[in-house]
C-alpha positions in Angstrom: 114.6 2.8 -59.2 117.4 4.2 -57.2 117.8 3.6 -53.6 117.3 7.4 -53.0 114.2 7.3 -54.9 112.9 4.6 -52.8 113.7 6.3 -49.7 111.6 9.6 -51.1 108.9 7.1 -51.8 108.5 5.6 -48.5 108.9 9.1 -47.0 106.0 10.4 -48.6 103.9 7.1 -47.9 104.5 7.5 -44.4 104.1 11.4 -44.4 100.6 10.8 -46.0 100.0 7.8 -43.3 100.9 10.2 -40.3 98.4 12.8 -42.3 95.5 10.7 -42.5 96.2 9.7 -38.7 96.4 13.0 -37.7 93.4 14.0 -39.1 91.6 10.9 -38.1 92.4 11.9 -34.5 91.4 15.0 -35.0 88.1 14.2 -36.4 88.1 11.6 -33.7 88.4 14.0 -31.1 86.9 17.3 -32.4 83.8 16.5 -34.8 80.3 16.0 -33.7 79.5 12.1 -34.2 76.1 12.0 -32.6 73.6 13.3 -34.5 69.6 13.4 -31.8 69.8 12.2 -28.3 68.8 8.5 -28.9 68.1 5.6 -26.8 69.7 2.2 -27.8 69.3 -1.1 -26.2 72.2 -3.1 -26.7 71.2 -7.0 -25.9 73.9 -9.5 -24.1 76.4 -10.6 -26.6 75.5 -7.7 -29.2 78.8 -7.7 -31.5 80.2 -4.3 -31.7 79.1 -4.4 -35.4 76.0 -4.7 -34.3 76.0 -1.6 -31.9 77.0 0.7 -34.5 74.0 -0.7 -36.9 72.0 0.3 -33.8 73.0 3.5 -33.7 73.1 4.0 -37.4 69.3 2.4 -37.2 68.8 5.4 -34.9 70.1 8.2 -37.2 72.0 9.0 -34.4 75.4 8.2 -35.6 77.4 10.1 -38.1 79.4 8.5 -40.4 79.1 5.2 -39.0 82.2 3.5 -40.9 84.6 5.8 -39.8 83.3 5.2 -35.6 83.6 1.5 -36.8 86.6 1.3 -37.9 88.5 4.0 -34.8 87.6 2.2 -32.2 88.5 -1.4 -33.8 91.6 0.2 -34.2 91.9 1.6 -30.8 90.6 -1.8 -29.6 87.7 -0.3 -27.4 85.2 -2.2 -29.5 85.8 -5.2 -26.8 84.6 -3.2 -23.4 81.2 -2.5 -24.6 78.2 -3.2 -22.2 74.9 -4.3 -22.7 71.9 -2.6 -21.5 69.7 0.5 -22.5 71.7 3.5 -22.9 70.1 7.1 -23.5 72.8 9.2 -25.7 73.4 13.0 -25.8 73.1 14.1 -29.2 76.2 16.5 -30.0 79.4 14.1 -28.9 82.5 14.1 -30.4 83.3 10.2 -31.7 85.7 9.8 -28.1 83.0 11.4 -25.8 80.4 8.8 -27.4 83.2 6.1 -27.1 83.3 6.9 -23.7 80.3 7.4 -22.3 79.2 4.0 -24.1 82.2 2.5 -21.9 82.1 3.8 -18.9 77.8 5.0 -18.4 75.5 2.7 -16.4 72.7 1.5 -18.0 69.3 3.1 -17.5 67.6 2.9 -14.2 63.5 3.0 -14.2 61.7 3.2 -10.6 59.8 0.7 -9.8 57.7 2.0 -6.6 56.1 -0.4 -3.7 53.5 1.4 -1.4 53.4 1.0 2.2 50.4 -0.1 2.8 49.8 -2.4 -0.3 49.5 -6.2 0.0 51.3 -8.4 -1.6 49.0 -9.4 -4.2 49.3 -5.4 -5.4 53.0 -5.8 -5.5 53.0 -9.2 -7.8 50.2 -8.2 -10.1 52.5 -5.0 -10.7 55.7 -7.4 -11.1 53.8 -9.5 -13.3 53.1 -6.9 -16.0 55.5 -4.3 -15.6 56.9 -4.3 -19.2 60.3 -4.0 -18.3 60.9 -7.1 -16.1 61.7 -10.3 -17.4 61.6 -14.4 -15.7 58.8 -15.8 -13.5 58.2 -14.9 -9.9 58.9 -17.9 -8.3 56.8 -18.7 -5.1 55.1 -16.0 -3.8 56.2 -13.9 -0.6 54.7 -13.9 2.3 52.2 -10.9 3.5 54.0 -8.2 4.8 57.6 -9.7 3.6 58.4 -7.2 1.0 59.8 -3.5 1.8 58.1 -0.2 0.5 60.9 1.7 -1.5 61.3 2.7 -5.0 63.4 0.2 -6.8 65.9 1.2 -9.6 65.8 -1.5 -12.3 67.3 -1.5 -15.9 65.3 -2.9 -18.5 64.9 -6.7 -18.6 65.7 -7.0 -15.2 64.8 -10.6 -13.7 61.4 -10.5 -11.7 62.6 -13.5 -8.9 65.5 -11.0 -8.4 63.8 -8.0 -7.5 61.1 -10.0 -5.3 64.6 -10.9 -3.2 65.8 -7.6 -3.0 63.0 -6.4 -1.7 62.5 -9.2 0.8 66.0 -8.4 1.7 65.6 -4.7 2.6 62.5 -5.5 5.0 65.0 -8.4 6.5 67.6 -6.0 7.2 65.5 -2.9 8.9 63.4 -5.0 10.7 66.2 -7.0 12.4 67.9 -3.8 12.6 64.7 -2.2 14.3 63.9 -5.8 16.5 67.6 -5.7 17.9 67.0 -2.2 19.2 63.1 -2.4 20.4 62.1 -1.4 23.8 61.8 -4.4 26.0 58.3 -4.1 27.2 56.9 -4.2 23.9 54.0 -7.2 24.0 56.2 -9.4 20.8 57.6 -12.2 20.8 59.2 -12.2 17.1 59.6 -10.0 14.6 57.3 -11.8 12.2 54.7 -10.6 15.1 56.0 -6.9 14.9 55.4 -7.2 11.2 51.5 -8.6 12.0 51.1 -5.1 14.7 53.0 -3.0 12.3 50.8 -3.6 9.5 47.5 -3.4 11.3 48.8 0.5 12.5 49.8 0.9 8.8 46.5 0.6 7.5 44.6 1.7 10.5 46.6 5.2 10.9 47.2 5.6 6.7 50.5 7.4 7.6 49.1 9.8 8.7 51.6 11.9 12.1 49.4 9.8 14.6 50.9 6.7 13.5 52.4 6.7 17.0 49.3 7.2 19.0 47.7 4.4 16.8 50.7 2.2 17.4 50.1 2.7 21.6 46.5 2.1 21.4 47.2 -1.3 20.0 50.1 -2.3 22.4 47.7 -1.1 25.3 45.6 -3.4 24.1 47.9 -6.4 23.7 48.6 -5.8 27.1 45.9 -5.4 28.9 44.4 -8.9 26.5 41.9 -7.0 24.5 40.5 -7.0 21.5 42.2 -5.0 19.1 39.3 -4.4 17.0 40.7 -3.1 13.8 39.0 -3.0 10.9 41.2 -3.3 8.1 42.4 -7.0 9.6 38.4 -7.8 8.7 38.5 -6.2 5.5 42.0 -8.3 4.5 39.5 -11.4 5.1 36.6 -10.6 3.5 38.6 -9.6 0.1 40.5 -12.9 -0.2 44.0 -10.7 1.1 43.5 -8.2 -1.8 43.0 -5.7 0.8 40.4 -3.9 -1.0 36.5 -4.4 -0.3 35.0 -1.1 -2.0 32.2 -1.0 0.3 31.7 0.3 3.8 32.1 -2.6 6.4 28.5 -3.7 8.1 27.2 -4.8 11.5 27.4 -8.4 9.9 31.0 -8.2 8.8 32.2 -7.3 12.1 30.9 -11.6 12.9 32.8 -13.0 10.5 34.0 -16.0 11.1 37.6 -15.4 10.6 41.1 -15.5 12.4 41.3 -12.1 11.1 38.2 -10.8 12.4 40.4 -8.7 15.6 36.4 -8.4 16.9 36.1 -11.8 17.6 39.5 -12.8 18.1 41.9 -11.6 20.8 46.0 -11.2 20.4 47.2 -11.0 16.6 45.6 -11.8 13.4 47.8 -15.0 11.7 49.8 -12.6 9.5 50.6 -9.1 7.9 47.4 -7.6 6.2 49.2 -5.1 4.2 53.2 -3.7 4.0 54.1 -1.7 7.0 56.4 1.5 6.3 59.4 2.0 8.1 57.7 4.6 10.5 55.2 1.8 11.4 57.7 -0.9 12.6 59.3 1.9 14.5 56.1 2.9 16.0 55.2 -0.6 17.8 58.9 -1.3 18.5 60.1 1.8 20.0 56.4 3.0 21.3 55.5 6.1 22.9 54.2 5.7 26.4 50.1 7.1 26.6 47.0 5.7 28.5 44.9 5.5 25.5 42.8 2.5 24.3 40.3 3.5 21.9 40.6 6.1 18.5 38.2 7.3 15.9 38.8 9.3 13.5 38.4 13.2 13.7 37.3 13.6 9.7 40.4 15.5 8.7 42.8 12.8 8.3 43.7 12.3 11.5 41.8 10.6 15.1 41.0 11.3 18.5 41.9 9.4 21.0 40.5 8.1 24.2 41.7 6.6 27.7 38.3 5.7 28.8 35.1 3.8 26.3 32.4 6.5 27.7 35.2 9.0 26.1 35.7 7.0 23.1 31.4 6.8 22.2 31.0 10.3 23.0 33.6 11.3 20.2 32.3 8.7 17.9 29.0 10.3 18.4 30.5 13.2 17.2 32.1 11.9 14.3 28.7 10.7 13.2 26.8 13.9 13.6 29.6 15.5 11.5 29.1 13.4 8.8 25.9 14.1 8.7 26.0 17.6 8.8 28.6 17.7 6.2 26.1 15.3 4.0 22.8 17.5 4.6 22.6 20.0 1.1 
């Protein structure tokens, strides 16, 4: 074969070479490759190989050779993630390449109630499907900080448990560097104890400030505090939760907790306080007010004086039991 006829050979090998590419591009960048919005999971140390079986697994993927074989060629294959991915269906073969690349990986809410105790949160922890690894030692009452947590799937339960002990650290140092100076505490684990009691006691409700004074007037002036929820916490073992009315006899429990019986502050947190609650004792409003009952509409009234406080209670009572009567 003649040199010329060489040179027409190897012109029309590479013409049909730059063809192909140029189609492959276009096809890269033009034609649909995902077929139904899908969710994958790709594990830690998934091949790419095995990515694309995912997606093919999925019937999400069209032609699953052909997105093989471009991006081995581009060499993007190597910056793929793990985690759980949710993909659009209708993607051209670059848009899936690089939203694969560049997305983060799912985030689910995991939510922890102010007011809930710690045995709530790590019963939650321990079975929430989506969380891997043990606990680790437990935290203490009133440690943890009510927020909704984003977490991808298989995310490490010990993990979490420090981020959320970290988030209470910060915004109650935060709140205990800027606290008014007359405030009855000594430490911030004692603003935690207070906080919760007016968590529980006031349920978030808009007189969580009024509830917080009634209790610092009461600190102060060495009273009881008399709460109830710090005698509930004891008589449920700490799960917060008695499902029954407290009695004449609860309220002589013999208990550290029992705020009847016992002046100052309960040993620890009965509950998780909210963020409005550590404000509440640590940046107080100024009242006269030492006793509260509540007003049977969510709310209390409170009192600066006990005959006060009984004749409200009094008619707290008779309302219940004219709302009872048929």
């Amino acid at each position: 074969m003649s040199r010329t006829a060489w040179a027409t050979v190897l012109f029309t090998i590479l013409l049909a070479l730059c063809t192909v590419a140029l189609m492959a591009r276009w096809v890269y960048d033009h034609r649909i490759g995902t077929l139904k919005e899908s969710v994958i999971l790709i594990p830690k140390g998934a091949s790419f190989q095995d990515i694309v079986n995912l997606l093919s697994r999925h019937n999400a993927l069209a032609y699953p050779s052909f997105f093989y074989g471009a991006e081995g060629l581009l060499g993007h294959h190597r910056f793929y993630p793990s985690g759980e991915f949710r993909v659009p269906a209708g993607l051209t073969y670059r848009q899936l390449s690089l939203f694969l690349r560049r997305t983060k990986p799912l985030q689910h809410p995991i939510q922890v109630l102010e007011g809930s105790t710690v045995a709530t949160v790590l019963h939650h922890i321990q079975h929430h499907p989506l969380l891997t690894g043990p606990m680790g030692d437990p935290p203490a009452e009133g440690t943890l900080f009510a927020e909704t947590y984003a977490v991808t799937r298989g995310a490490d339960r010990r993990q979490l448990l420090s981020r959320m002990q970290a988030m209470m650290n910060k915004h109650l140092s935060a709140l205990w560097q800027t606290r008014n100076p007359d405030v009855p505490l000594k430490t911030p684990e004692e603003a935690l104890i207070l906080a919760s009691i007016v968590e529980k006691e006031s349920g978030g409700n808009d007189d969580q400030q009024y509830v917080a004074s009634v209790f610092l007037n009461r600190l102060k002036a060495g009273m009881p505090l008399q709460a109830d929820p710090t005698i509930i916490y004891a008589l449920s073992g700490g799960s917060g939760r008695l499902n029954r009315p407290l009695n004449r006899q609860d309220w002589t429990f013999n208990s550290p907790y029992n705020t009847y019986l016992q002046t100052g502050l309960p040993p620890s947190p009965i509950a998780i306080p909210s963020l409005g609650a550590l404000r509440a004792i640590l940046n107080p409003i100024t009242t006269s007010y030492y006793y509260f009952v509540a007003d049977g509409k969510g709310g209390h009234i409170f009192s600066t004086s006990l005959n006060d406080h009984n004749r409200h209670v009094r008619s707290f009572y008779r309302m219940k039991k004219d709302t009872a009567s048929p």
